[in-house]
C-alpha positions as CSV (number, residue, x, y, z in Angstrom):
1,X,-2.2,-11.7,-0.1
2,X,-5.5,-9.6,-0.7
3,X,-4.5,-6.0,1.5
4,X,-7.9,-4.3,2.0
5,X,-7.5,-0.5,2.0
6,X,-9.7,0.8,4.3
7,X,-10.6,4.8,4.8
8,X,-13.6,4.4,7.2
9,X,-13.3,8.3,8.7
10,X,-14.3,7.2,12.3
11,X,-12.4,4.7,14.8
12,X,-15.7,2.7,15.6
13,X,-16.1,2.2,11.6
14,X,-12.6,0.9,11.3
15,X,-12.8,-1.5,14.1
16,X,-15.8,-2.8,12.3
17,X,-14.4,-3.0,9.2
18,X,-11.4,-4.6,11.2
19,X,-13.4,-7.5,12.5
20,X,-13.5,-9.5,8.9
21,X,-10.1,-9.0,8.0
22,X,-7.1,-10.3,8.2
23,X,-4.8,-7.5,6.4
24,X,-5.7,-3.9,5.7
25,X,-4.1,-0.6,4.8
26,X,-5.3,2.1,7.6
27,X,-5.0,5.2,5.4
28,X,-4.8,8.0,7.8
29,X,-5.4,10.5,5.0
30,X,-8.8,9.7,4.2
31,X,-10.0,9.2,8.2
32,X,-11.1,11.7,11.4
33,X,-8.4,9.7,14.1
34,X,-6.4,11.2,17.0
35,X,-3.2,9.9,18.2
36,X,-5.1,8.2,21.2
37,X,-6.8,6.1,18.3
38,X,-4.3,4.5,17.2
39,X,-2.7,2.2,19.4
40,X,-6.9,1.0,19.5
41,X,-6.5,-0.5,15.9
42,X,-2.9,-1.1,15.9
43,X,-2.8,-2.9,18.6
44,X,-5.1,-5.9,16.6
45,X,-3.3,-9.2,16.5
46,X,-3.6,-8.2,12.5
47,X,-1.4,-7.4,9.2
48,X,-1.6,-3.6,9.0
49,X,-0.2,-1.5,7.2
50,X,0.0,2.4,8.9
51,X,0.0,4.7,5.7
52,X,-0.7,8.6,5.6
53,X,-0.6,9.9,1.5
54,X,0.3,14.1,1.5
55,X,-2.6,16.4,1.2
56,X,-4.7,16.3,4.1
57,X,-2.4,17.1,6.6
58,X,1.0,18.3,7.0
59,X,3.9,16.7,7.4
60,X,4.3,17.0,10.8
61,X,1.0,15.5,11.8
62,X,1.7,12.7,9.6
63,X,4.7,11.8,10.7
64,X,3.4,11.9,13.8
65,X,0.6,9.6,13.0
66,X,2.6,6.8,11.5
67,X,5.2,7.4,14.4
68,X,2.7,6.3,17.3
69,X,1.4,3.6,14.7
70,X,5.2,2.2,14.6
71,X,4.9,2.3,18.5
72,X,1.4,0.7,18.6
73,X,2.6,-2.5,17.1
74,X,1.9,-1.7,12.9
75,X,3.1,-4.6,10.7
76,X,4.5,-2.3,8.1
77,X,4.5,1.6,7.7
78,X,4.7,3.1,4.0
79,X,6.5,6.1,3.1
80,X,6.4,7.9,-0.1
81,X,9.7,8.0,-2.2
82,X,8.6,11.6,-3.3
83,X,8.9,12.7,0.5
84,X,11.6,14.9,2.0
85,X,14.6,13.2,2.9
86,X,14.5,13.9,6.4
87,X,10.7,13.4,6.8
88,X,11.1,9.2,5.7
89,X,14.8,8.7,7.1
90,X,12.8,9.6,10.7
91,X,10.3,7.1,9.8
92,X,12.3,4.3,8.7
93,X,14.8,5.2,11.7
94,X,12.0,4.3,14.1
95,X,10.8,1.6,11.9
96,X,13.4,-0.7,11.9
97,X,14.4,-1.3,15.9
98,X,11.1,-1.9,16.3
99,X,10.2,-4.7,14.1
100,X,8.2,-2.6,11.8
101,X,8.8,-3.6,8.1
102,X,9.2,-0.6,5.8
103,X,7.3,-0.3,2.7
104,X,9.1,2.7,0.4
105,X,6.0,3.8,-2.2
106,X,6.5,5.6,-5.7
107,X,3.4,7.0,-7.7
108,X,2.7,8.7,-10.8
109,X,-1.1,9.5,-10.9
110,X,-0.2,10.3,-14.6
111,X,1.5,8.1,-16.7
112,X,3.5,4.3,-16.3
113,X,7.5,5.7,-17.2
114,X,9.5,3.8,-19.2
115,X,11.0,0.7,-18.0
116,X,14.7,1.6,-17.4
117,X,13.3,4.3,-15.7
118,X,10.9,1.8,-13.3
119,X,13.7,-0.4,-12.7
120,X,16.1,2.9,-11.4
121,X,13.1,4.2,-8.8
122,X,12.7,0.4,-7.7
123,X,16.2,0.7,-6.9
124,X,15.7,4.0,-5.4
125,X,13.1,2.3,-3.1
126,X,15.4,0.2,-1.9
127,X,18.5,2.4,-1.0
128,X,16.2,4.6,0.9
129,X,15.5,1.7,2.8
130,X,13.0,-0.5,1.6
131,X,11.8,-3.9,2.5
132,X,9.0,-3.8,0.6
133,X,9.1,-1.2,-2.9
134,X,5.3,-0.5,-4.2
135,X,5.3,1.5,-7.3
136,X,1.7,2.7,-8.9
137,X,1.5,4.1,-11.8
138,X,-1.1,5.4,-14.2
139,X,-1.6,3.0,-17.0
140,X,-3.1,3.8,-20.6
141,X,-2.2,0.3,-22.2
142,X,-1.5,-3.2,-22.3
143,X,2.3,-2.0,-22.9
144,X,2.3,-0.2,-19.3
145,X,0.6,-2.9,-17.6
146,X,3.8,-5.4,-19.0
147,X,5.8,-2.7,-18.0
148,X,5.2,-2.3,-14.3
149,X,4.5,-6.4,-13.9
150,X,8.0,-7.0,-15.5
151,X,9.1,-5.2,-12.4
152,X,7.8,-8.5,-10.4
153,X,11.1,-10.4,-11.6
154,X,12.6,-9.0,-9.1
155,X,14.8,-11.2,-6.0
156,X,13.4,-8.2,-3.9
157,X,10.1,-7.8,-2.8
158,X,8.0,-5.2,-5.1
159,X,4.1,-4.2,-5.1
160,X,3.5,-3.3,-9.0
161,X,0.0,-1.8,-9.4
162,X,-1.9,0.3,-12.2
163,X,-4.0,2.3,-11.1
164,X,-7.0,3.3,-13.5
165,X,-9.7,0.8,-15.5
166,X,-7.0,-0.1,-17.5
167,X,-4.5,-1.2,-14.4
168,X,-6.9,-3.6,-13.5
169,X,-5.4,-6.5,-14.2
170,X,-2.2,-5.9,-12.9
171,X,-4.4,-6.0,-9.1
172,X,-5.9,-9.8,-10.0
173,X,-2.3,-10.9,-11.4
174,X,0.8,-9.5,-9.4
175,X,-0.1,-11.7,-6.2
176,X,-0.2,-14.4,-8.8
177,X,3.6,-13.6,-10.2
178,X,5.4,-12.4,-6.8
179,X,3.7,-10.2,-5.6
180,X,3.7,-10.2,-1.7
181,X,0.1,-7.7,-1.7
182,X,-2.6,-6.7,-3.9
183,X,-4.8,-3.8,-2.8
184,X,-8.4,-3.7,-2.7
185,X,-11.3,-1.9,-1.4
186,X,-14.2,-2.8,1.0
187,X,-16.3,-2.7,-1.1
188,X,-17.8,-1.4,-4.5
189,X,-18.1,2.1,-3.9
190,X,-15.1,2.6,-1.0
191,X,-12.3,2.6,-3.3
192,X,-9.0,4.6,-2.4
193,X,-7.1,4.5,-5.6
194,X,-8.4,4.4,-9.4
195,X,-8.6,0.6,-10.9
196,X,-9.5,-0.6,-7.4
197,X,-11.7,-3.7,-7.0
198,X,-13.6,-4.8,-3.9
199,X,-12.2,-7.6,-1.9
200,X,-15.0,-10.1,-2.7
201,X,-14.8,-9.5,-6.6
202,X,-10.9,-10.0,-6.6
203,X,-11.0,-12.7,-4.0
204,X,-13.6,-14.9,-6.7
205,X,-11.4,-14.0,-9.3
206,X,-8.5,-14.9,-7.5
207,X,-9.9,-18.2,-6.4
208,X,-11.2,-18.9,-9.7
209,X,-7.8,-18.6,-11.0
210,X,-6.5,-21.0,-8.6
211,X,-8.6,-23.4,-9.1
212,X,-7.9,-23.6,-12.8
213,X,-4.0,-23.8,-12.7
């Protein structure tokens, strides 16, 4: 499944966006939306995903944000593994009673680790309370693309991306080995992470590839 991220700053722009999609990523971090906006797009008979990265606002307004998201009706919220304890136990506490799938997220803007040490955050992700572990890392190599789609050999559900021109391929070919997402932007130019490709490009390369097999 092709995940559109979408970081449209205003509410009328996202409900736009919204209107050709079937699943998107609202990323609170990178938009201008109140708490009375929310229940507006969550409330979209549509797979969304309620995320809020740190850096634009504190953690209490986040939380807050994906809180009334949870309440509005979001598919899944994502929470960062490198959070404070406290901060994504709230999250996930409010998540789960109310049929809100929760997707526990690891990223290392810097580098792809190891693989023994992939496989321990994975399970990290999951003791914290996963249904869903994403884990995006950095790649520099062929070597660290293998590494992180290894981790798709999984009976649990894991996202494995690289993010930069190198990670590339890991976005076209993780849906195609397990994968229950791949992220992807808009469009050229609206990107939210580093390797990401527009939803048409991927969804002609994906298609492409299906029709080959």
């Amino acid at each position: 499944m092709i995940c559109v991220s979408l970081a449209e700053e205003s509410l009328a722009d996202c409900l736009e966006a919204l209107k050709q999609l079937d699943c998107a990523e609202i990323r609170f971090d990178k938009m201008r939306l109140t708490l009375a906006d929310i229940p507006k797009i969550f409330s979209l008979r549509k797979t969304l995903i309620a995320t809020c990265r740190p850096g634009s606002h504190d953690d209490a307004y986040r939380k807050a944000l994906l809180l009334k998201a949870i309440e509005s009706g979001a598919t899944f919220v994502d929470v960062e593994l490198e959070s404070g304890i406290a901060y994504r136990e709230e999250i996930i506490a409010k998540a789960k009673p109310s049929g809100c799938r929760v997707i526990v997220s690891f990223h290392d803007h810097a580098k792809t680790p190891e693989r023994h040490e992939l496989e321990g955050i994975v399970d990290s992700c999951f003791q914290a309370g996963a249904d869903i572990a994403k884990i995006a890392c950095m790649t520099h190599s062929g070597r660290d693309n293998a590494r992180l789609l290894g981790l798709l050999d999984d009976t649990r559900k894991v996202v494995a991306l690289g993010m930069g021109h190198k990670g590339r391929i890991t976005r076209i070919v993780s849906p195609l080995l397990g994968s229950p997402f791949t992220f992807a932007s808009l469009s050229k130019g609206k990107e939210t992470a580093a390797g990401q490709i527009d939803r048409k490009t991927l969804e002609g390369l994906l298609q492409n590839l299906a029709e080959r097999d």
